[in-house]
N, C-alpha and C positions, 0 to 999 in steps of 0.2 A: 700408760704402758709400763709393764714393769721391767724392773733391771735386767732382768734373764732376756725378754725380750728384747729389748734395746740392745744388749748385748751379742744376742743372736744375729739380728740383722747385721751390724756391724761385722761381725764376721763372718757370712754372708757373700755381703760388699766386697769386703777387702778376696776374699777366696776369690769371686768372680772379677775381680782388678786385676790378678797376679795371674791367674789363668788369660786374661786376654793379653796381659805386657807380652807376659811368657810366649804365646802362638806370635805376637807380631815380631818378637827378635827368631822365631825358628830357620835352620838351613836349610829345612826341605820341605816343598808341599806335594801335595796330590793334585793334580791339576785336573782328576774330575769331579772331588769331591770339598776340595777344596781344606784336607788335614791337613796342619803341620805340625811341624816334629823338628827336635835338635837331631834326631839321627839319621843316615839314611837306611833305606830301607828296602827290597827288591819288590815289595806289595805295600802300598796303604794297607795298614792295620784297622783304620777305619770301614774301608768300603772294598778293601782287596784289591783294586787295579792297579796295573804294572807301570803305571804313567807317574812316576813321580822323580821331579826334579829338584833342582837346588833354587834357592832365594838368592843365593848371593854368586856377586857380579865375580867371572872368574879371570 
């Protein structure tokens, strides 16, 4: 395998690491689609519906 490659995956990895930390600390999800987000938002941006709530305990 070469350096480029070896390299490649690794950052990869780490993009696909920080992307899930990132969604599991979010303040709001979609509750049909299941997005989250730090912001709220009056539509999922992902799937459009208006059902979206907070994560955290208020």
């Amino acid at each position: 395998m070469g350096l480029f490659e070896k390299l490649g995956r690794e950052v990869e990895e780490f993009k696909q690491n920080a992307k899930q930390a990132a969604e599991e600390e979010a303040d709001y999800r979609c509750r049909d689609c299941d997005a989250r987000f730090h912001v709220d938002h009056e539509e999922c941006p992902e799937c459009g519906s208006d059902d979206v709530e907070s994560t955290t305990a208020e």
